[in-house]
Biopython code that builds the backbone (N, CA, C, O; Angstrom):
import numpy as np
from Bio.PDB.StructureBuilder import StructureBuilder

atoms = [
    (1, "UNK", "N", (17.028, -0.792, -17.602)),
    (1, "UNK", "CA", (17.002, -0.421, -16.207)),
    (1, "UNK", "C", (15.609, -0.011, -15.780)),
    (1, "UNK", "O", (14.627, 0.055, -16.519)),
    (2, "UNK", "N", (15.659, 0.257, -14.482)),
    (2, "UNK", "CA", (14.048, 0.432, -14.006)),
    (2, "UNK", "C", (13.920, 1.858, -14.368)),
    (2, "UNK", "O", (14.797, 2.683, -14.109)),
    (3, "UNK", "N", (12.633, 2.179, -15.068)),
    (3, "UNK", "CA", (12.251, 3.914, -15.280)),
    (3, "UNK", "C", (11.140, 4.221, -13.741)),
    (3, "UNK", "O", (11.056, 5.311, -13.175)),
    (4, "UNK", "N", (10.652, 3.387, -13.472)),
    (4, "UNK", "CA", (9.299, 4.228, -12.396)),
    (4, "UNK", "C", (9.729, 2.888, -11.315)),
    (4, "UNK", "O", (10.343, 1.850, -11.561)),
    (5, "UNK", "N", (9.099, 3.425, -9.985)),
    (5, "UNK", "CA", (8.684, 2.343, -9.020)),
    (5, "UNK", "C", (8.157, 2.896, -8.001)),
    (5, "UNK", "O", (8.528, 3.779, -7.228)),
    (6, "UNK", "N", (6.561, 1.793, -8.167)),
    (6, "UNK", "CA", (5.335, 2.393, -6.950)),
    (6, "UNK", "C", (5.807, 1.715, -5.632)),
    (6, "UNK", "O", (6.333, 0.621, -5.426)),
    (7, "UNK", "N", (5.594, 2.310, -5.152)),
    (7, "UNK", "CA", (5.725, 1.582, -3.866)),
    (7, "UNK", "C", (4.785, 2.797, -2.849)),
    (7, "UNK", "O", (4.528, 3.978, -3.083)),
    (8, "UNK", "N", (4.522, 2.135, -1.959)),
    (8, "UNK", "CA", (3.782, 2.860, -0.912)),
    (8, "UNK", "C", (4.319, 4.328, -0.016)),
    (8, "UNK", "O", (3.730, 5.405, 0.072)),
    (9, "UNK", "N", (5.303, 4.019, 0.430)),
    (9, "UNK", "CA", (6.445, 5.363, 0.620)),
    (9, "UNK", "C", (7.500, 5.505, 0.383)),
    (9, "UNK", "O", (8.023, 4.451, 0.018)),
    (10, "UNK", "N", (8.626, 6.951, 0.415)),
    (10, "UNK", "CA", (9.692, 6.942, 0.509)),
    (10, "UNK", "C", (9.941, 8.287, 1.152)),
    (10, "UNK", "O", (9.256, 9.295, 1.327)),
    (11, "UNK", "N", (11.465, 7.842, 1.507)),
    (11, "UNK", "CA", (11.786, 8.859, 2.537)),
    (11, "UNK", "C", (12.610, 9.630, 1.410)),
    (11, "UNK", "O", (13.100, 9.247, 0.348)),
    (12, "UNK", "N", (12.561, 11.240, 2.252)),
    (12, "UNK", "CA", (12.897, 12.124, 1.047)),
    (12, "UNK", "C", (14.336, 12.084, 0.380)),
    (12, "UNK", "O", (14.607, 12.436, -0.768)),
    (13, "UNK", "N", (15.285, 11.533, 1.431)),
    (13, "UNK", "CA", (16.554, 11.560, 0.632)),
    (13, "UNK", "C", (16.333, 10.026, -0.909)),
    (13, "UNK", "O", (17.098, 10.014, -1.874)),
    (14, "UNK", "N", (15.445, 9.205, -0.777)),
    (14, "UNK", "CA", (15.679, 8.280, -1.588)),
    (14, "UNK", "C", (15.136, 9.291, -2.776)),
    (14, "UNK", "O", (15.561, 9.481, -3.915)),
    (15, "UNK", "N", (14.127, 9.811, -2.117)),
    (15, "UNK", "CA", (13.400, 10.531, -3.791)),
    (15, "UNK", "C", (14.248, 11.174, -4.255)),
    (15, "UNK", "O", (14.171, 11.339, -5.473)),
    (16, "UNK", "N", (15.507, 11.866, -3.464)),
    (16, "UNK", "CA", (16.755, 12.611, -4.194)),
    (16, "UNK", "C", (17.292, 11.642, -4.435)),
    (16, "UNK", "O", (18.281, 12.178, -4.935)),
    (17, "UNK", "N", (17.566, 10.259, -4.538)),
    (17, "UNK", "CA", (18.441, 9.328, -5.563)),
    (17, "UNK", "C", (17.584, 9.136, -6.707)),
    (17, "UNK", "O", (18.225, 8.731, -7.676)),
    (18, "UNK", "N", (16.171, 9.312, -6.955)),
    (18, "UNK", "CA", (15.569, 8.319, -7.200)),
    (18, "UNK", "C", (15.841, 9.170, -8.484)),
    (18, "UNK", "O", (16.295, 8.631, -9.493)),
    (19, "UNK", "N", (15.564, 10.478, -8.436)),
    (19, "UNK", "CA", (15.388, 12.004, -9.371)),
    (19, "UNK", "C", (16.697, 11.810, -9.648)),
    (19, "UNK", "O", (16.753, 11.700, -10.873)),
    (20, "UNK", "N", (17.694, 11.716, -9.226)),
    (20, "UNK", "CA", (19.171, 11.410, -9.798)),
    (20, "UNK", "C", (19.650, 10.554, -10.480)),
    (20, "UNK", "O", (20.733, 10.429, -11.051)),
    (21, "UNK", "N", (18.327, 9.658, -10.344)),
    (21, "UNK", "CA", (18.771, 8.284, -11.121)),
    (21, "UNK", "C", (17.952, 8.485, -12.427)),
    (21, "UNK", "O", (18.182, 7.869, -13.469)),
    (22, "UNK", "N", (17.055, 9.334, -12.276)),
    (22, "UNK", "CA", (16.215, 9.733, -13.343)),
    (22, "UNK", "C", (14.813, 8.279, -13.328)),
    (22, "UNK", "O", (14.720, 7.713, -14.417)),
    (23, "UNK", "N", (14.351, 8.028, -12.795)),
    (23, "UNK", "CA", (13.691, 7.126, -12.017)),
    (23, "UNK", "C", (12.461, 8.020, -11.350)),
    (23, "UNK", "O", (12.375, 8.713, -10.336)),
    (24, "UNK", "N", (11.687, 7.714, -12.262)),
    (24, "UNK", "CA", (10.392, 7.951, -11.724)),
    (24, "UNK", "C", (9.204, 7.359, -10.572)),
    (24, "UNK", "O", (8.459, 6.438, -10.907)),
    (25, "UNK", "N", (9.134, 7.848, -9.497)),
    (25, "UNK", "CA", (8.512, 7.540, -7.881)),
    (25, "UNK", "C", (6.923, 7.793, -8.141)),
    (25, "UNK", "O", (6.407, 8.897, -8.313)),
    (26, "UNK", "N", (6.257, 6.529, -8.131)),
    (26, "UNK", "CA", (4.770, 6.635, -7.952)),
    (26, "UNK", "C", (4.649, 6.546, -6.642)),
    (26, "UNK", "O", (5.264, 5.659, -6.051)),
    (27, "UNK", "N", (3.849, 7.432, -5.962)),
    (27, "UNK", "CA", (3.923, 6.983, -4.192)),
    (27, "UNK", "C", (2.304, 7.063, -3.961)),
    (27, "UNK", "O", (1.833, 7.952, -3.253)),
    (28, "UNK", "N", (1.623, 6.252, -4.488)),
    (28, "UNK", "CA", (-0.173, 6.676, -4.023)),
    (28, "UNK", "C", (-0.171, 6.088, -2.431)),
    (28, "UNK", "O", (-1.284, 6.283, -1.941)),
    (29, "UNK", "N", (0.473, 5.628, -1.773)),
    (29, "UNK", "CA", (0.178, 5.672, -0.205)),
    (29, "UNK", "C", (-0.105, 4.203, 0.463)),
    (29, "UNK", "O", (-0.426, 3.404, -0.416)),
    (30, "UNK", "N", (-0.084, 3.793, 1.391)),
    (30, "UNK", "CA", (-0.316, 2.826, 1.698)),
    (30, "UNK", "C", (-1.893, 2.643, 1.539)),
    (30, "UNK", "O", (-2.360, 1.958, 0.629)),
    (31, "UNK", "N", (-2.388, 3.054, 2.129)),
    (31, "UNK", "CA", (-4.026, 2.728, 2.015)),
    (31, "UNK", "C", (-4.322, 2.561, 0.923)),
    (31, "UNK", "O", (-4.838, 1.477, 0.649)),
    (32, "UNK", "N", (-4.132, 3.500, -0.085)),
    (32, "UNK", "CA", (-4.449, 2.685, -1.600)),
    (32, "UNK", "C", (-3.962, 1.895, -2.434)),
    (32, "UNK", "O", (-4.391, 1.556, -3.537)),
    (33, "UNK", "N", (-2.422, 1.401, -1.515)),
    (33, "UNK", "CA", (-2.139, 0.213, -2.309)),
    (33, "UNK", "C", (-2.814, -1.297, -1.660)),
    (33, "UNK", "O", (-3.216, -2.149, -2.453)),
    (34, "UNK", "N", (-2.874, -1.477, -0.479)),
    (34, "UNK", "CA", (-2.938, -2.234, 0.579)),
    (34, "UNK", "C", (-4.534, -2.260, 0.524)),
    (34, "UNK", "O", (-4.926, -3.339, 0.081)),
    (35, "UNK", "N", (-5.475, -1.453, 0.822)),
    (35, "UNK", "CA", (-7.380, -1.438, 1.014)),
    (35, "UNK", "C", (-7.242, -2.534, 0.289)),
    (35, "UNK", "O", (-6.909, -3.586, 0.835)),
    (36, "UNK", "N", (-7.443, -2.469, -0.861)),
    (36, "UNK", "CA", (-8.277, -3.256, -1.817)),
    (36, "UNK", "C", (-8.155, -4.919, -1.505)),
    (36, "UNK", "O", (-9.072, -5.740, -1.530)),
    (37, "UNK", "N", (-6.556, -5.171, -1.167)),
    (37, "UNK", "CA", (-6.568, -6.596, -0.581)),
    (37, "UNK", "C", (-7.626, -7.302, 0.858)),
    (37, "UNK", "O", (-8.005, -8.414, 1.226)),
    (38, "UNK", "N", (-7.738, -6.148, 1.220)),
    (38, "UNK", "CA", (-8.275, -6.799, 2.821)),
    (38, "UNK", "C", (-8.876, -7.698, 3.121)),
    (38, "UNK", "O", (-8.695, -8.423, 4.099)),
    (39, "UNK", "N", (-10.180, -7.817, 1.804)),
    (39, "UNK", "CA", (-11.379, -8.623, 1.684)),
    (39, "UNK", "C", (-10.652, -9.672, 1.728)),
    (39, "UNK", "O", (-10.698, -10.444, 2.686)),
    (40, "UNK", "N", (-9.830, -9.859, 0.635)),
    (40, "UNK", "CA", (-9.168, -10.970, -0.265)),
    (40, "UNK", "C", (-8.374, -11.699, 1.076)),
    (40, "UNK", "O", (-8.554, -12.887, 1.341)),
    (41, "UNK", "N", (-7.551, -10.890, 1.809)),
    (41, "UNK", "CA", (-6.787, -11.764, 2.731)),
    (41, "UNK", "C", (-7.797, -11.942, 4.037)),
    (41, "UNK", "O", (-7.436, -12.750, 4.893)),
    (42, "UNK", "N", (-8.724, -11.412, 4.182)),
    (42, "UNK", "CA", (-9.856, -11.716, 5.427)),
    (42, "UNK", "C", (-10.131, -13.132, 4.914)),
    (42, "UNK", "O", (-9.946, -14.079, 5.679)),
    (43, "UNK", "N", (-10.543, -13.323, 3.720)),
    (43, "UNK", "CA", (-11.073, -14.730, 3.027)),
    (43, "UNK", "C", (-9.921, -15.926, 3.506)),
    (43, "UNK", "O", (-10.058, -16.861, 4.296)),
    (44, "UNK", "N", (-8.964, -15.580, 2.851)),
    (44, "UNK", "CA", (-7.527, -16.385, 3.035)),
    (44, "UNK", "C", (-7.300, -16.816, 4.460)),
    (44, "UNK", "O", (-6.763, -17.894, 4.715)),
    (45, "UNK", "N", (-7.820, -15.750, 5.641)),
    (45, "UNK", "CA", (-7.233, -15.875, 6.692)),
    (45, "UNK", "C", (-8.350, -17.415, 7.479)),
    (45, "UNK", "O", (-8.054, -18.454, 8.070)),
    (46, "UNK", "N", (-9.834, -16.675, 6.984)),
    (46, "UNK", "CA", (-10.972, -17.562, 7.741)),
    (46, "UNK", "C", (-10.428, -19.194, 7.091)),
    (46, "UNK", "O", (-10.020, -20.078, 7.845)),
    (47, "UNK", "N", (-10.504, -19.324, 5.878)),
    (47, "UNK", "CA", (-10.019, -20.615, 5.472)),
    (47, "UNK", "C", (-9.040, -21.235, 5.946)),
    (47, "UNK", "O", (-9.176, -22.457, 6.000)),
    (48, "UNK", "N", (-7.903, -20.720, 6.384)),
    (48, "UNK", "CA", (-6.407, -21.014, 7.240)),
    (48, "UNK", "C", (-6.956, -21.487, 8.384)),
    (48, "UNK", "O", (-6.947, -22.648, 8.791)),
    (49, "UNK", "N", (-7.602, -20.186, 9.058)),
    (49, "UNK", "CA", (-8.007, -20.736, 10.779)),
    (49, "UNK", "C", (-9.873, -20.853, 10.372)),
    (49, "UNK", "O", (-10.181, -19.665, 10.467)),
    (50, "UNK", "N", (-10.484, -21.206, 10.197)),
    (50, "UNK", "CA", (-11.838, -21.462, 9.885)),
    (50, "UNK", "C", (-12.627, -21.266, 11.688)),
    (50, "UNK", "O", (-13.759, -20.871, 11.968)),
    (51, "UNK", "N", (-11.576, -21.689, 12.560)),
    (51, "UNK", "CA", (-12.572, -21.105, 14.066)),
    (51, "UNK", "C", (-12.590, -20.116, 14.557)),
    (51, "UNK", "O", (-13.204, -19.855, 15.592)),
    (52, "UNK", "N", (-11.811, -19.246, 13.808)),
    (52, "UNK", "CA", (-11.973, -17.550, 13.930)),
    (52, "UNK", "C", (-12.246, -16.880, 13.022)),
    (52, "UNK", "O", (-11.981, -17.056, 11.833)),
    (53, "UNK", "N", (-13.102, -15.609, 13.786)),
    (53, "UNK", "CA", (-13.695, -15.494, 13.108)),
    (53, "UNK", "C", (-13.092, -13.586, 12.600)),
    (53, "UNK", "O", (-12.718, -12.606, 13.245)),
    (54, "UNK", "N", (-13.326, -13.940, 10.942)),
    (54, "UNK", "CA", (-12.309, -13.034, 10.590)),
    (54, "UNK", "C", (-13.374, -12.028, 9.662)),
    (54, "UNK", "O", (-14.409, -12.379, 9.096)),
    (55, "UNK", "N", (-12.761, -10.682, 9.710)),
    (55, "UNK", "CA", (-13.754, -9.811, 8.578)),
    (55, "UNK", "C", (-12.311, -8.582, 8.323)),
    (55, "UNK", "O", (-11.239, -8.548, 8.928)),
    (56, "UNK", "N", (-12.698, -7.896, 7.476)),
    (56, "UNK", "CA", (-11.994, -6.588, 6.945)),
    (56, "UNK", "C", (-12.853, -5.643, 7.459)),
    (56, "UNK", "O", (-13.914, -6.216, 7.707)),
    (57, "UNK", "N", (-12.904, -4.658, 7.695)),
    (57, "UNK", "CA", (-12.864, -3.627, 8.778)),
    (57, "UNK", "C", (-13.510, -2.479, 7.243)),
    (57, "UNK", "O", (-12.938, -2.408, 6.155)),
    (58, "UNK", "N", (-14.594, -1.846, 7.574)),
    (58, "UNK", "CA", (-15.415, -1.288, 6.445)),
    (58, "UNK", "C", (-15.804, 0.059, 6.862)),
    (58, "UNK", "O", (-16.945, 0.456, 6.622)),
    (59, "UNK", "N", (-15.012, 0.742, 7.424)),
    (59, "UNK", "CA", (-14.671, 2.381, 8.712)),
    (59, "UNK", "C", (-13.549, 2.540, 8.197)),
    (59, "UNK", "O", (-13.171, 3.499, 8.871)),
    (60, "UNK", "N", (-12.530, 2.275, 7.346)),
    (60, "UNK", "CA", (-11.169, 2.280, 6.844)),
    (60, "UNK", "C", (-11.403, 3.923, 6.353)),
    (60, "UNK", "O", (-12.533, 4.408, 6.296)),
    (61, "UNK", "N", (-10.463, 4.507, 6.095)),
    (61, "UNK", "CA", (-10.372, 5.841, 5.581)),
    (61, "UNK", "C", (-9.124, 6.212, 5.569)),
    (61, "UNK", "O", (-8.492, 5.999, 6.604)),
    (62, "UNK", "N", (-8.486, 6.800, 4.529)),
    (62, "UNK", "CA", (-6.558, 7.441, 4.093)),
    (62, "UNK", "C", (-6.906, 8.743, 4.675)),
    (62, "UNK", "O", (-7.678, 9.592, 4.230)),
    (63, "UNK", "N", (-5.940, 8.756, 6.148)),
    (63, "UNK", "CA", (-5.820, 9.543, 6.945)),
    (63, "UNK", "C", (-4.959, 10.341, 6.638)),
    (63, "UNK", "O", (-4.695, 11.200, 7.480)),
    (64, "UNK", "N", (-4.140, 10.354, 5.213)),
    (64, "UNK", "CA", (-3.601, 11.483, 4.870)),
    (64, "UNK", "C", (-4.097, 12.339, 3.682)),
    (64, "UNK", "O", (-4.396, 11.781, 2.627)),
    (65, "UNK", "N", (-4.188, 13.602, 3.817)),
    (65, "UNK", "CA", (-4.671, 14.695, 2.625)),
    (65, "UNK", "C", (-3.930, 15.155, 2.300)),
    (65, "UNK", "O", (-2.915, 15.460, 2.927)),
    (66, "UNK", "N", (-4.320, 15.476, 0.614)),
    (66, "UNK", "CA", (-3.400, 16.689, 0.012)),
    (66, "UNK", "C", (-3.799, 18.054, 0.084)),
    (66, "UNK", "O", (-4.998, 18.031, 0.362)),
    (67, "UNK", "N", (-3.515, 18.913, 0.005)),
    (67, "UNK", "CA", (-4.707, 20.203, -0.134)),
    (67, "UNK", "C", (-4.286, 21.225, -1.531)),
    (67, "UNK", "O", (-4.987, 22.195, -1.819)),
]
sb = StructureBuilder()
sb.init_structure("model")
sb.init_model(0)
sb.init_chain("A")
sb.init_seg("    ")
for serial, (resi, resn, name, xyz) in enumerate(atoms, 1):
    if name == "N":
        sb.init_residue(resn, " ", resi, " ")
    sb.init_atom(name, np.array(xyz, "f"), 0.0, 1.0, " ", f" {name:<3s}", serial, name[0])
structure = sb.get_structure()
């Protein structure tokens, strides 16, 4: 059976199945699962449509903190 699963979020009642299921929740966030592709699908996108003109956005920042 599954022991862990990352995924970007969850809402708190799943994390109470998840702990019940004994199922361990990686949640590092959307921005750090998702950033790293951008380049990669900016590339993908210009090649698809080659007359637009495409870039990844380099001002990005995870607007959520822990403290």
């Amino acid at each position: 059976g599954c022991e862990a699963l990352l995924t970007g979020e969850a809402r708190f009642h799943s994390c109470l199945e998840a702990e019940a299921a004994n199922i361990a929740l990686i949640l590092p966030g959307h921005f750090a699962t998702e950033r790293p592709a951008m380049e990669q699908l900016a590339n993908v996108l210009h090649a698809r449509f080659a007359e637009l003109v495409v870039q990844a956005s380099r001002n990005e920042y995870d607007p959520v903190k822990f403290c």
